[in-house]
C-alpha positions in Angstrom: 115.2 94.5 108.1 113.1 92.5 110.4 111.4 88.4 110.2 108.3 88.4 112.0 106.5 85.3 113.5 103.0 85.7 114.7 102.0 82.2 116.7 98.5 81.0 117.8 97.8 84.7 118.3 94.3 85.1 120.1 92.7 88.5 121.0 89.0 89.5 122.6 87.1 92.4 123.4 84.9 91.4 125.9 83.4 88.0 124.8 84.2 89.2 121.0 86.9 87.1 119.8 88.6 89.1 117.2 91.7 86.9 116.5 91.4 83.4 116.8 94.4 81.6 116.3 96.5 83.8 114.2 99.7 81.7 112.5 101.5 84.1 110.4 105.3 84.4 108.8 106.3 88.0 107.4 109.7 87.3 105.9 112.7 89.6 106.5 112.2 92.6 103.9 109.1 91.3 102.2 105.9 93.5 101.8 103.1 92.1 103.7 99.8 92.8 102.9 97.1 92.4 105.4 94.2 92.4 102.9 90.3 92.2 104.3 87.1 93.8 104.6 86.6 96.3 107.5 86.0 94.2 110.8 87.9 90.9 110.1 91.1 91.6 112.4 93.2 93.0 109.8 94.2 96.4 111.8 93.9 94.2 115.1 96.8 92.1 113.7 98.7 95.4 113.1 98.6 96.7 116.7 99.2 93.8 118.0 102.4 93.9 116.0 103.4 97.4 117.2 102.3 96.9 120.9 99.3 99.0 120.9 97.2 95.8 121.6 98.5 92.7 123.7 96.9 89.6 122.6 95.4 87.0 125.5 97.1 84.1 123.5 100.3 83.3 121.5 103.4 84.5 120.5 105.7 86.8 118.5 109.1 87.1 117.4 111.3 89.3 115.9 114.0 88.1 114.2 114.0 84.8 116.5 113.4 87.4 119.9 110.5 87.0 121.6 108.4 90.3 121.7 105.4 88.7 123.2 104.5 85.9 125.0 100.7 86.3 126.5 100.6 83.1 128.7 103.7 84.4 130.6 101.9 88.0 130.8 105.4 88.6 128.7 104.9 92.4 126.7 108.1 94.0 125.3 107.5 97.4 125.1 106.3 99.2 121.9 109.5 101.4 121.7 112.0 99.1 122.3 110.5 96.9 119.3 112.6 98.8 116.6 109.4 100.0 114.4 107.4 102.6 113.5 104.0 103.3 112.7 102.0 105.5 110.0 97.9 106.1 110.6 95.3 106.5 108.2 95.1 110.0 109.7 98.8 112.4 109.0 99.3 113.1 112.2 101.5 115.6 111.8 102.0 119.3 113.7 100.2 122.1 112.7 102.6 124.4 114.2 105.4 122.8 112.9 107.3 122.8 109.1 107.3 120.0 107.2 111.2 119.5 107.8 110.4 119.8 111.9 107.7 117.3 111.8 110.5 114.7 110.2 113.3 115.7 112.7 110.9 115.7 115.9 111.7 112.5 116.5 115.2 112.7 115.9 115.6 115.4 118.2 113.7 113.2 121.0 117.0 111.0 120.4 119.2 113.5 120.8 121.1 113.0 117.7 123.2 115.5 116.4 122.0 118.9 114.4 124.5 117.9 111.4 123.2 114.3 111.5 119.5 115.6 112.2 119.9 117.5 109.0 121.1 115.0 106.8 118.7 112.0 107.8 115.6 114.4 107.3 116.6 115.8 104.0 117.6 112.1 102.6 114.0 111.0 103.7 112.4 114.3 102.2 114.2 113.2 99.2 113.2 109.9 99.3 109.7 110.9 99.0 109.8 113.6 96.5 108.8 116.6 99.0 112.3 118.0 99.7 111.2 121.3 98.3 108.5 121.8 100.8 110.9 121.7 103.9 109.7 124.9 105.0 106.4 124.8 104.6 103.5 123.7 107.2 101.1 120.9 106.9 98.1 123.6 105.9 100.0 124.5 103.1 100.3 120.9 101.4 98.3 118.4 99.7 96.3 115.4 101.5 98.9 113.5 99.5 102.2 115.5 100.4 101.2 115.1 103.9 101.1 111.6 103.4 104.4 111.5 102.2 105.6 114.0 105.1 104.3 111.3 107.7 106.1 108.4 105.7 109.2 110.4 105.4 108.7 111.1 109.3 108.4 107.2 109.6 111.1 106.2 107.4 114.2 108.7 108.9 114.7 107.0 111.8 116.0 104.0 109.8 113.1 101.4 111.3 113.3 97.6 111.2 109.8 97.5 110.8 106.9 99.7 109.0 103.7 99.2 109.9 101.3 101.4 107.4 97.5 101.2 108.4 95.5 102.6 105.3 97.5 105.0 105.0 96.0 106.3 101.1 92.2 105.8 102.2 91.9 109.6 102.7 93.3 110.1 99.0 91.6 110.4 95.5 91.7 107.6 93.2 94.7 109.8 91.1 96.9 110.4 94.1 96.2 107.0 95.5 98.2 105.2 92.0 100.6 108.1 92.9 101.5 107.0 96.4 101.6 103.5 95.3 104.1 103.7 93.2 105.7 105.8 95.5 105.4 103.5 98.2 106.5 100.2 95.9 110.1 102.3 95.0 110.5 102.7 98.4 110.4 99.0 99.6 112.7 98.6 96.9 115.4 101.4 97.6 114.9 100.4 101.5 115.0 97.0 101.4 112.9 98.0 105.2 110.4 94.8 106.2 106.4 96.6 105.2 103.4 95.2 107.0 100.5 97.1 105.3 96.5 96.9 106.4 94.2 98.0 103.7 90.5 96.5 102.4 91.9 97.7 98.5 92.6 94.5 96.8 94.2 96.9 94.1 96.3 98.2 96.4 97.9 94.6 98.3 97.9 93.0 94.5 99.7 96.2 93.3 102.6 96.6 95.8 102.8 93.2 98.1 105.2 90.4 97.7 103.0 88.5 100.1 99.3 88.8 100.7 97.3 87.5 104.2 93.5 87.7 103.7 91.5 87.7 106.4 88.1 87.1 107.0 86.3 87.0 110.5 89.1 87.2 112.8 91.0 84.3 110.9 93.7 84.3 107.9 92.3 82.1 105.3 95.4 82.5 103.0 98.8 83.5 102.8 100.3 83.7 98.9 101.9 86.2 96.1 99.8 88.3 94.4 99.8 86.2 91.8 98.6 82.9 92.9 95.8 84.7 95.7 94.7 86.7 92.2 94.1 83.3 90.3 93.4 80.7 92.9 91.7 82.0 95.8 91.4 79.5 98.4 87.7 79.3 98.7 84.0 81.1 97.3 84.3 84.1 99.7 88.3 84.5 98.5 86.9 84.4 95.1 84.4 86.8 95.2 86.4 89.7 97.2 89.3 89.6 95.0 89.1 91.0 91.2 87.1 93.5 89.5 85.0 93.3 88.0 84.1 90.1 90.0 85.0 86.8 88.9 81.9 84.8 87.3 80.6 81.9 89.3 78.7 79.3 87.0 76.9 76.6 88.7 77.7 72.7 87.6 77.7 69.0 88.5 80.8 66.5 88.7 81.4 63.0 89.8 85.4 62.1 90.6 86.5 58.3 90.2 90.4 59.2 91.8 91.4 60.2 88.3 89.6 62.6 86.4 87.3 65.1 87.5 84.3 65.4 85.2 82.3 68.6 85.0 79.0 68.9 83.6 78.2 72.9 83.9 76.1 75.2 80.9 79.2 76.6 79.6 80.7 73.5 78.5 81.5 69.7 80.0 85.2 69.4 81.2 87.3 67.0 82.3 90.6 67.3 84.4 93.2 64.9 85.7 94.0 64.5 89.6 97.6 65.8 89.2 95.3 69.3 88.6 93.6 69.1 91.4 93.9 70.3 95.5 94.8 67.1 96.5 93.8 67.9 100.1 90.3 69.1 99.4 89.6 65.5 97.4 86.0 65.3 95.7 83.6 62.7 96.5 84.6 59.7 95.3 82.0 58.0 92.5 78.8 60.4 93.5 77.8 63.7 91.6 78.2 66.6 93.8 77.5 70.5 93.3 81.0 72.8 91.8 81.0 76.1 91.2 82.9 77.4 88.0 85.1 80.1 88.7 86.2 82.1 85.9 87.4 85.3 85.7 85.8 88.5 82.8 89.3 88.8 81.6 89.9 85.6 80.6 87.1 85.2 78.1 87.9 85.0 74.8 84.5 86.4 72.3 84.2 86.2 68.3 82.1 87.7 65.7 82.9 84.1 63.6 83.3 81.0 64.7 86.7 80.5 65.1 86.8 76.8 65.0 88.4 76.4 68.9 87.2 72.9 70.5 85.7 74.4 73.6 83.4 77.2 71.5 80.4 78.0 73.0 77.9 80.3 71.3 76.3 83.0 73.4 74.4 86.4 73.1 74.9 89.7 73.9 72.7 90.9 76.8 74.6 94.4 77.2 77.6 95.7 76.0 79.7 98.6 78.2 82.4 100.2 76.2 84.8 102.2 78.7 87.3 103.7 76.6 90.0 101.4 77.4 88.3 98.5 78.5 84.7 97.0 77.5 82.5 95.0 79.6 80.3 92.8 77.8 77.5 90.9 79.6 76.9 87.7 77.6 73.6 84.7 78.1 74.2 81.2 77.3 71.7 78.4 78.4 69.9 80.6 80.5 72.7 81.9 82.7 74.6 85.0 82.5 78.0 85.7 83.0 80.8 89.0 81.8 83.7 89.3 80.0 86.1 91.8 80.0 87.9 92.4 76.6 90.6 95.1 76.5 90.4 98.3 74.0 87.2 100.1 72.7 85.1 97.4 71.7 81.4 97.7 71.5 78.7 94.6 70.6 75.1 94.7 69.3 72.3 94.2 71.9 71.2 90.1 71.3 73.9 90.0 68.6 74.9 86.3 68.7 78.7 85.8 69.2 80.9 82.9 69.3 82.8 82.4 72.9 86.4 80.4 73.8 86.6 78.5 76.9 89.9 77.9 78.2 89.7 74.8 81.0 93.1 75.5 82.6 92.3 79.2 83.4 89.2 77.5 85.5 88.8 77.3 89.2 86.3 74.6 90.3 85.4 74.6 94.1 83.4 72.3 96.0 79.9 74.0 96.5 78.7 72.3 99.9 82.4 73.4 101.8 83.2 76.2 98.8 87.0 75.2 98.8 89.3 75.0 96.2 89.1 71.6 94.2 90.8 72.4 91.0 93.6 74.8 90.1 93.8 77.4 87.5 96.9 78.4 84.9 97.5 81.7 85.1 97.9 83.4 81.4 101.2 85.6 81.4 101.1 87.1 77.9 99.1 86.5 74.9 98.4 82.9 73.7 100.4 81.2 76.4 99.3 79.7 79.5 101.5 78.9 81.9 
């Protein structure tokens, strides 16, 4: 297993600066997810790791050894670093079987035929395609070949794995195959992951820790969990979820207690102790929020169900898909969708009754769009946590 420390990392191309100031921590045997759209320095980030890029700024360190250090021209080189690396692309040799292609590298290390042997079938193994041994890389699957290169990556027993999209080529069905697939592995391997993709599914699927990036920068480092249900600011919002998260326009004044929300889906009010103490609102002056809420957590009612923060709302479209419906709702002019689980299906205009919950709420600050108040994320039915 490998710790690696990325600090005040800076790269350019030219006068395109396509790191600036990268400050990152990938813990020893954690799965880190480098999670962005294309061109924010995601897969930058990755070669720099593996020594395919060398950085004009910073440093990084493997388990406490320094592996780069750009302002004393210091570049360890990419095969000593005890990693290896699998491409979006297999990769692999035509002209070879699939149990060559996992020994080739072995045999470049001149280990043994009996050990050669064993390492290659136990990675085979450990990805399900041991019964394809003999056969060559026409012969397989786009996502057998995947797993031959991961198996190639994984028998040599590396510190580090660095996966760069690896399941973009995939369709959707073998794409939740090799997830699962590649989630049982970080278990049984306990190997560190470092793992580039623009799929939130796939980072909030498989990652114990997520970095999202956006223009060269990271703008936050979390689980899963907390990135899912409070993303750090608008644009972290709106990239991760789907559908999208619901952003409802509002008003608030602060007075260093309570934050008071004026918005057309309800007025709210929320104590300091629930708020991102270092992204304070304006003290005693209404400013612009923005009401995050995510489809999922909307709760719609035929009848009036008698809940203190009901809101009563019509049905602009309704989108039954089997095991989830989409329902696009109008209150006060705006509109804004729910998601509601199970074959579900509304009359168009048919007026419903709908439950706001304030602590599953994000409220950000509209003029810098950061994070002012937390949400509660809900584990299991009727409890917030």
């Amino acid at each position: 297993m490998s710790r690696i420390v990325l600090s005040h990392i800076d790269k350019f191309y030219g006068d395109s600066h396509v790191l600036k100031d990268i400050n990152l921590e990938i813990e020893d045997g954690s799965f880190m997810t480098l999670l962005g759209p294309s061109g924010c320095g995601k897969t930058t980030t990755l070669r720099v790791i593996s020594g395919l890029e060398k950085p004009q700024g910073g440093v990084l360190t493997m388990d406490d050894r320094t592996i780069i250090d750009a302002d004393k021209a210091f570049f360890e080189e990419p095969s000593k670093r005890g990693l290896n690396l699998v491409f979006q692309s297999y990769a692999l040799w035509p002209h070879m079987t699939v149990f060559e292609n996992v020994a080739f590298g072995l045999k470049i290390k001149k280990m043994k035929k009996e050990e050669i042997e064993t390492t290659v079938m136990k990675s085979l193994e450990t990805m399900r395609i041991a019964e394809y041994r003999d056969r060559y890389p026409s012969e397989l699957s786009g996502g057998q070949q995947q797993r031959v290169a991961i198996a190639r990556a994984i028998a040599s027993s590396p510190k580090l794995l660095l996966l760069d999209e690896p399941l973009s080529n995939l369709d959707a069905r073998l794409r939740i195959d090799m997830r699962a697939e590649l989630k049982r592995l970080h278990k049984e391997t306990g190997t560190t992951i470092v793992y580039v993709t623009h799929d939130q599914v796939e980072a909030l699927t498989m990652s114990t820790k997520i970095a999202l990036f956006k223009k060269g920068e990271i703008s936050q480092v979390a689980t899963p969990l907390e990135i899912y249900t409070n993303p750090i600011d608008l644009e972290a919002a709106d990239f991760i979820g789907n559908p999208r998260i619901n952003f409802i326009d509002g008003k608030a004044t602060f007075d260093g207690e309570t934050l008071k929300i004026k918005s057309p889906i309800g007025d709210y009010e929320f104590g300091k102790e629930k708020m991102k103490l270092d992204e304070e609102a304006p003290l005693n002056q209404e400013f612009d929020v923005v009401i995050g809420l995510r489809p999922e957590l909307v709760d719609i009612y035929t009848e009036d169900p008698q809940h203190k923060n009901t809101i009563t709302a019509e049905v602009y479209a309704s989108q039954p898909a089997g095991s989830e419906s989409l329902v696009t709702l109008t209150v006060n002019g705006i509109e804004f969708l729910a998601k509601q689980i199970g074959l579900v299906d509304y009359d168009m205009n048919q007026k419903v009754w709908v439950v706001m919950h304030p602590s599953r709420m994000n409220v950000y600050n509209k003029t810098t769009g950061r994070l002012i108040k937390y949400a509660k994320v809900k584990h299991k039915a009727g409890s917030d946590v």
